[in-house]
C-alpha positions in Angstrom: 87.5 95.5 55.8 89.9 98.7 55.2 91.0 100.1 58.3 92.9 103.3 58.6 95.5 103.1 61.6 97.1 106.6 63.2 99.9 105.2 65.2 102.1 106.7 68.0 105.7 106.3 66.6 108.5 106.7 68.8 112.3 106.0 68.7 113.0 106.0 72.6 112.2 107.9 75.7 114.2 110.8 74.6 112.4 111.3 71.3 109.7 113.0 70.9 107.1 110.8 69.0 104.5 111.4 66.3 101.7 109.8 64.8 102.2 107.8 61.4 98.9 106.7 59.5 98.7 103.5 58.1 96.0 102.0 55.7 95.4 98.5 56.4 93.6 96.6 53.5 91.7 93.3 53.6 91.2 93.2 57.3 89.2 90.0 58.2 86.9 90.7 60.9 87.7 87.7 62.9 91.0 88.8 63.4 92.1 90.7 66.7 93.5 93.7 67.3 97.5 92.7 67.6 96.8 90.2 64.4 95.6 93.4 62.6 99.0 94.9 63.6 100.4 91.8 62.8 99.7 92.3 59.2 100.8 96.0 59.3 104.2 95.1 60.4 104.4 92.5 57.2 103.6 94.8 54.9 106.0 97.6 56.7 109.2 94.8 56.6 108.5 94.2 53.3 109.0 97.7 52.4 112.1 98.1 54.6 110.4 100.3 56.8 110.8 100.0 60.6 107.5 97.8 62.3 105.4 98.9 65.2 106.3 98.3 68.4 103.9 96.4 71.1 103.7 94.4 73.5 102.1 90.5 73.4 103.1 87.1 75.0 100.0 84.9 75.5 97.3 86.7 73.5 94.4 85.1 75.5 93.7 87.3 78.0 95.8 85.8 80.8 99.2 87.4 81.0 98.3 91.4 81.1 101.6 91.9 78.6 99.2 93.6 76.0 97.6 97.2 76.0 97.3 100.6 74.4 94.8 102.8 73.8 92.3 102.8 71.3 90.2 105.6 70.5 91.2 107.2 73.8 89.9 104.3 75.2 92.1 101.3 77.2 92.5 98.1 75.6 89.5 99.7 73.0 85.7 100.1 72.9 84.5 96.7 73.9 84.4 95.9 78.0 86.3 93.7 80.0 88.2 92.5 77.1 92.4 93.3 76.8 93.8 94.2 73.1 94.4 90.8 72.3 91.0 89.6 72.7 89.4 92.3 70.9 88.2 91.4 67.1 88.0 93.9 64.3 84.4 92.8 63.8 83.7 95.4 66.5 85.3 98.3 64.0 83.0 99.6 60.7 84.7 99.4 57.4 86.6 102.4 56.6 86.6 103.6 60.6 89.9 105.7 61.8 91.5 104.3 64.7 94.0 106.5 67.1 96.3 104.1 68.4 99.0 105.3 71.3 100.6 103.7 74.5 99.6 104.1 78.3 100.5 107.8 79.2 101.7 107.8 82.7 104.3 109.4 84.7 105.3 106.1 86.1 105.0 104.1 82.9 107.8 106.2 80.7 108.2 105.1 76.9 110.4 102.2 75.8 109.6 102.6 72.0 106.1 102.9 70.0 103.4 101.4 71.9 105.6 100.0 74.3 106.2 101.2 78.0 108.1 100.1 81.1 105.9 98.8 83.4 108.4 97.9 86.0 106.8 99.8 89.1 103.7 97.4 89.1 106.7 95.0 89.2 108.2 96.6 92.2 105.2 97.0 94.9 104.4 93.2 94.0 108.0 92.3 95.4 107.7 94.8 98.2 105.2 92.5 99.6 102.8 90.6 97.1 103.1 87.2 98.6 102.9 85.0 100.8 106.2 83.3 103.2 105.8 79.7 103.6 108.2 77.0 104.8 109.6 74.4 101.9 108.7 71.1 102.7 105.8 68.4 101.5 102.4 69.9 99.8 100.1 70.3 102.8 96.8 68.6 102.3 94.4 70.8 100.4 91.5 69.9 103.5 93.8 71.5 106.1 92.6 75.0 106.2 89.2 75.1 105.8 88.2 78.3 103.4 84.6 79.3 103.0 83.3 80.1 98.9 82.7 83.1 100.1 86.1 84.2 101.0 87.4 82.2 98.6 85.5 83.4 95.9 86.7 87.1 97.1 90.0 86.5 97.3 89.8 84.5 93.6 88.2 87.9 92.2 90.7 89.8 93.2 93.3 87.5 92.0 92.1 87.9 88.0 94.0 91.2 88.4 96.6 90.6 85.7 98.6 93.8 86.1 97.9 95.3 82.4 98.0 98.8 84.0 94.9 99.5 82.0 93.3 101.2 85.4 96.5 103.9 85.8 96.1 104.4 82.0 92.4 105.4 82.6 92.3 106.9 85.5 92.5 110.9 85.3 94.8 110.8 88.1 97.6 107.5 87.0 97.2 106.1 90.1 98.2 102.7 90.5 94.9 101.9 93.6 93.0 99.4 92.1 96.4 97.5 91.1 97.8 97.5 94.5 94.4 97.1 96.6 94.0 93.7 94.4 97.3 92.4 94.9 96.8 93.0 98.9 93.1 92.0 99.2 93.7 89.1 97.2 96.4 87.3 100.0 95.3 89.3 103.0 91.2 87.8 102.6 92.8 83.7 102.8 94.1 82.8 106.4 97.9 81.5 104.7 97.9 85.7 104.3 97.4 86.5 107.8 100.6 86.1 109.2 102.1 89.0 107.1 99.3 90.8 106.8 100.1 94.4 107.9 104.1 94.1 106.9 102.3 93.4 103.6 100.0 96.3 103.3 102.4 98.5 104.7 105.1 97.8 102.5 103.0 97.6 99.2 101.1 101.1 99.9 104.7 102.6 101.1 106.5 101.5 97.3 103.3 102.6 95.8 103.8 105.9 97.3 107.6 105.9 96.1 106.7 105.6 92.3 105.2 108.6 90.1 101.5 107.0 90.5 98.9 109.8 91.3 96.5 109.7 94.3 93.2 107.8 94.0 90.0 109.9 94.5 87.5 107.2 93.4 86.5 108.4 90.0 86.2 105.2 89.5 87.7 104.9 85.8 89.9 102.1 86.6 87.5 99.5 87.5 85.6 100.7 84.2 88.7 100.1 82.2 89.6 96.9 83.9 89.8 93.5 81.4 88.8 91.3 84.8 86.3 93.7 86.4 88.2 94.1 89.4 86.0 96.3 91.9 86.4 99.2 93.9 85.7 97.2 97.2 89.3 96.2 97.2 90.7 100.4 96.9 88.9 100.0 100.4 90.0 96.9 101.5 93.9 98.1 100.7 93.1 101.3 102.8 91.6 99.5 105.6 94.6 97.0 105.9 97.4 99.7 105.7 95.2 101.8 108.6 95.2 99.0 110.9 99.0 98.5 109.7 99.8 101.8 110.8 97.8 101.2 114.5 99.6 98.1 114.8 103.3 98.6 113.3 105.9 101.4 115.1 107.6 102.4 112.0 104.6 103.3 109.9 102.9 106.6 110.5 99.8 108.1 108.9 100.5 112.0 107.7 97.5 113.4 106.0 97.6 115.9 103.0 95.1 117.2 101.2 91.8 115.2 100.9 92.5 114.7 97.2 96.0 113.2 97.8 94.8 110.7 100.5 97.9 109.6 102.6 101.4 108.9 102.8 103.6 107.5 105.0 107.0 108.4 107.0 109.4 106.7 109.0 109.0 107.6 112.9 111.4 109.0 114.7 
């Protein structure tokens, strides 16, 4: 296969970026996207010429480090599937491809296709887990969980933080992210204890970042490698509602019914 590549080049944040095209020759079809680039970069060291710039760590699907968009599409044409995963067999010979990073306010350039993906990093430690005691394993049959909360909490869990749903989503909001991370420990009964500080916290540092409001377009779950649903946009909502009922220093203040709602200290 001969592929022709148009890549988003850039220096740092402060520059301001261009596409380079690339002919790629020889492309075996088996081979998946980040191997393709793989190659490209060989051929660009070998004539002294600076590589592309992506990001990649396990390349199965797992750890979310991967992703760009291909075609205007995230992760590329071929659903629930990240970069890495994606094979060239699913490209025609001689096809075009426009390859460029996530564009989001809150995911600002580091170089290429690389971005800084820190804030997804910062509402899982305002409250993405789960305080327990040190001590001896407790015994698996202790807490009895049904499948089917088990199963719901395990679907939201998949969620591997790519960002692929605030790269799709007309609005860069970060809702399906955060209502995983909270549905996922607030549905198991170890989650109940912090379950409002949680949701209260996570929705307050996803208000602090430059994500935009969620108005259920629905792109996200589209773009999504794992297939994460909706439900859990709801289920975040739900929990940070009763979190605001139940907590004193969490208050509701609506906007407009696009923007959703925010949060403020009382007085």
């Amino acid at each position: 296969m001969k592929l022709t590549l148009k890549i988003w080049r850039q220096k740092n944040c402060k520059d301001a970026g261009r596409f380079a095209t690339y002919t790629v020759n020889d492309v075996n079809p088996d081979m998946s996207m980040l191997e393709c680039l793989d190659v490209l970069n060989e051929e660009l060291t070998l004539r002294g010429e600076e590589p592309v710039t992506f990001e990649h760590d396990c390349r199965e699907g797992i750890c979310g480090s991967c992703g760009f968009m291909i075609n205007g599409q995230a992760h590329g044409p071929l659903p629930a599937t990240t970069v890495c995963q994606l094979t060239m067999r699913h490209f025609n010979d001689g096809e075009e491809l426009v390859i460029e990073p996530w564009r989001a306010a809150a995911f600002p350039p580091v170089k290429d296709l690389m971005v800084d993906r820190r804030a997804l990093d910062r509402i899982i430690t305002a409250g993405g887990y789960i305080t327990a005691p040190t001590g001896n394993a407790v015994d698996g049959n202790s807490i009895l969980i049904s499948k089917e909360i088990a199963d719901k909490s395990m679907d939201a869990a998949a969620c591997i933080g790519c960002g692929a749903c605030v790269a799709a989503c007309p609005n860069a909001a970060a809702a399906l992210f955060t209502g995983a991370k909270i549905t996922h420990l607030s549905s198991l009964p170890q989650g109940q204890i912090e379950r409002d500080r949680r949701a209260a916290a996570m929705v307050a540092q996803l208000n602090t970042e430059a994500f935009g409001s969620c108005t259920n377009m629905g792109e996200c779950t589209a773009a999504c490698p794992k297939e994460i649903k909706l439900d859990v946009i709801a289920k975040m909502n739900r929990d940070y509602f009763v979190a605001a009922l139940h907590r004193h220093d969490v208050e509701l203040i609506p906007l407009t019914p696009e923007a959703g709602w925010s949060t403020a200290k009382r007085c």
